[in-house]
C-alpha positions, 0 to 999 in steps of 0.5 A, a space after each residue: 471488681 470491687 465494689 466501693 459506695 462512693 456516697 460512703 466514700 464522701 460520707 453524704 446520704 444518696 440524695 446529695 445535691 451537688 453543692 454536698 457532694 462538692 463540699 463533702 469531696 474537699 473535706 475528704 480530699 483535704 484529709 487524706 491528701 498525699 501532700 499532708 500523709 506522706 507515705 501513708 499508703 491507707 490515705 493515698 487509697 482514700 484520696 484515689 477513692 474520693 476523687 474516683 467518687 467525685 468524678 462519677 456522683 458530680 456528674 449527672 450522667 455518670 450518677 444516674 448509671 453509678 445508681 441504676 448499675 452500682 459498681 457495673 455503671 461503666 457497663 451501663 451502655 453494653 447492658 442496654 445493648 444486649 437488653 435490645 438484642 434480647 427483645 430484637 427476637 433470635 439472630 442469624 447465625 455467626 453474628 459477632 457482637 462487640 460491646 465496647 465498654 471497659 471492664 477492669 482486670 479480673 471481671 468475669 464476662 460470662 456472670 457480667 452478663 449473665 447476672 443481667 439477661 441469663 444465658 441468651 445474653 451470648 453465654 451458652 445455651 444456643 442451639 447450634 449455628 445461633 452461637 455468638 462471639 462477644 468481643 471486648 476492648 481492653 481497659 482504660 487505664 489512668 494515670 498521673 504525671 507530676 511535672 514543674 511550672 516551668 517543665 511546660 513552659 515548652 514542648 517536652 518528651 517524656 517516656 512513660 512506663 505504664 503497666 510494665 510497658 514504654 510509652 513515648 510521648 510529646 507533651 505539649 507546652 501550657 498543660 495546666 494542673 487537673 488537665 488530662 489528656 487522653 492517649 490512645 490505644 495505651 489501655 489493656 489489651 482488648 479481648 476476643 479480638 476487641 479493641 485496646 483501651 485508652 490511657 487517661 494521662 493526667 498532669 499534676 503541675 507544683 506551685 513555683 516559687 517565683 510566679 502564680 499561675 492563673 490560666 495562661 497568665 502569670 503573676 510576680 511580685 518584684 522588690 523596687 527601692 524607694 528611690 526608684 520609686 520615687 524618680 522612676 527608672 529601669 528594673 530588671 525582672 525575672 521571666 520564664 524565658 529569661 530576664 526582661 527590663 520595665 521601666 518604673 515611672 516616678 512616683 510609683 506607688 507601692 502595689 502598682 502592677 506592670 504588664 508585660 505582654 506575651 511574657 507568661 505561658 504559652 496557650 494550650 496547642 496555639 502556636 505562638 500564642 502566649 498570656 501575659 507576665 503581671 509584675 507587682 512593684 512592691 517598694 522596699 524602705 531603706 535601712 542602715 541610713 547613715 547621718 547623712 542620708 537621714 539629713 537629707 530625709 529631713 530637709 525633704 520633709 521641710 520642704 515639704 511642709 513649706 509647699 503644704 503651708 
């Protein structure tokens, strides 16, 4: 396995508090986003690497193995286990261990565990009938799904190739942006009979022209003239599920927001829960006025300064 210094990769020194790690991460992450180098393939490398060395140094547990271990830190488990069975003293014969950690593709099990505890680790140099069987389970693979606001606005199937093999799957409305979801027994295959690794499905959702999303609530900015504004009225608007009517009340400032309740996303795997669509009436001014529209403008302002005098 390839071993990449994730402080390297961030450009900050080992005793990085969380706040630089942080901060350093976006830099990066901002540099070397997909969006901003399309089809630079060296960029997209980077960017998978910030984000593989941010996951690991912002979280404490993770860092302190990524430390101890370096680029075997996932194996941090499996090594403590076998260190234990070393010092429990010799076992009967015919034992099985099953160390249940994922190793990536090409990951030599025999120098792993040699390099830690030598060849009592389960490699060789056993007498006979104290000879044990080591079994591994299969990689955990990662991967993204690049979807619309709207494609989640309902349940909806969706069929993967992941390493050369169909995967069939029910994603469930109101997934947000950065959620992943873990699909099991969608990994590597296990070794020596282990189990088969997981796969880590993680949801990528675009920005919508029409609405912002925030949580499980929605946020639309709509155009309202200035007469509706003023006498108030009746407003179509735009909503995920299809066109809703609200009514303005007179005198409406320019700003004002509107809630509709149940009219935003639906809330992740609660059935029939849904947020709420927020509406910012934003009043437009009305152009090409004509003679006559302009008299009346200015008859209204007279008036106007009679009532304030």
């Amino acid at each position: 396995m390839e071993y990449i210094d994730y402080y390297k990769v961030l450009g900050i020194s080992r005793d990085a508090d969380k706040d630089a790690v942080k901060k350093a991460y976006r830099k990066v992450a901002r540099k070397y986003h997909p969006d901003l180098n399309p089809g630079d393939e060296a960029a997209e490398k980077k960017f998978k690497q910030a984000n593989e060395a941010y996951q690991v140094l912002s979280d404490p547990e993770k860092r302190k193995k990524y430390d101890k271990y370096g680029k075997d830190w996932e194996h941090a488990e499996a090594f403590e286990q076998a260190r234990q069975r070393q010092g429990g003293g010799p076992g009967g014969g015919g034992q099985q261990y099953t160390y249940t950690e994922s190793f990536g593709e090409g990951s030599d099990f025999s120098d792993f565990f040699r390099s830690m505890f030598g060849d009592e680790a389960g490699f060789g140099g056993f007498s006979q009938g104290r000879r044990r069987t080591m079994s591994f389970r299969g990689e955990d693979y990662k991967a993204e799904l690049r979807l619309h606001l709207r494609d989640v606005y309902k349940d909806q199937k969706q069929v993967l190739t992941v390493n050369g093999n169909k995967i069939r799957l029910t994603i469930p409305a109101g997934v947000e942006d950065g959620q992943t979801i873990r699909i099991k027994g969608q990994g590597g295959s296990g070794r020596n009979g282990g189990e088969k690794g997981d796969l880590y499905l993680t949801f990528r959702i675009a920005d919508d022209p029409d609405f912002q999303r925030i949580g499980s609530d929605l946020y639309a900015t709509v155009d309202m003239d200035l007469y509706t504004a003023v006498l108030g009225g009746k407003l179509e608007v735009s909503t995920l599920d299809g066109k809703a009517a609200i009514t303005v009340p007179p005198e409406a400032e320019n700003g004002k927001k509107i809630r509709l309740k149940g009219k935003g996303m639906p809330v992740y795997k609660k059935k029939n829960h849904y947020g709420d669509l927020y509406i910012t009436l934003q009043v437009q001014l009305p152009k090409k006025l004509s003679e006559k529209e302009r008299e009346l403008f200015r008859q209204l302002v007279a008036c106007q300064a009679q009532i304030d005098g």
